[in-house]
C-alpha positions, 0 to 999 in steps of 0.5 A: 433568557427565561420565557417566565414573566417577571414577578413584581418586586413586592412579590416575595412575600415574607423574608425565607417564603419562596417566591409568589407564594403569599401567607395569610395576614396576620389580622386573619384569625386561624380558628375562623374556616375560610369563605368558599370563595377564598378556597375556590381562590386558593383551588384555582391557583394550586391547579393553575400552578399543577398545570404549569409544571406539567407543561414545564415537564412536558418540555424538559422531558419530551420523550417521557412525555410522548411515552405518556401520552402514548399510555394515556391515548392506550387507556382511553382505547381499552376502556369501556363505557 
């Protein structure tokens, strides 16, 4: 059993899009820039999702990442303020 949550059935977005990932309506005019609360959205998602596939590869690869860890902790020792 998977420890992800369920995505709700209308989720897929458009046939041949992967899963949670959601195009812009087709009423959206592409020459028109984005609001900066749609790009601040899409930012806080993309880093939500960044997040989620560092801790997954956390999990599935623990000796790399405790080797990570390790060189992060030696950087953050040698470096001067």
């Amino acid at each position: 059993m998977s420890d992800l949550p369920d995505l709700p059935a209308d989720a897929s977005g458009p046939a041949g899009a992967p899963a949670g990932r959601r195009t812009k309506s087709a009423g959206t005019d592409p020459d028109k820039p984005e609001s900066e609360a749609e790009r601040r959205r899409r930012r806080a998602q993309f880093l939500r999702d960044l997040a989620e596939a560092r801790e997954l590869r956390a999990r599935v690869q623990p000796r790399r990442a405790k080797a990570a860890r390790l060189r992060h902790a030696m950087r953050m020792r040698t470096f001067r303020w």
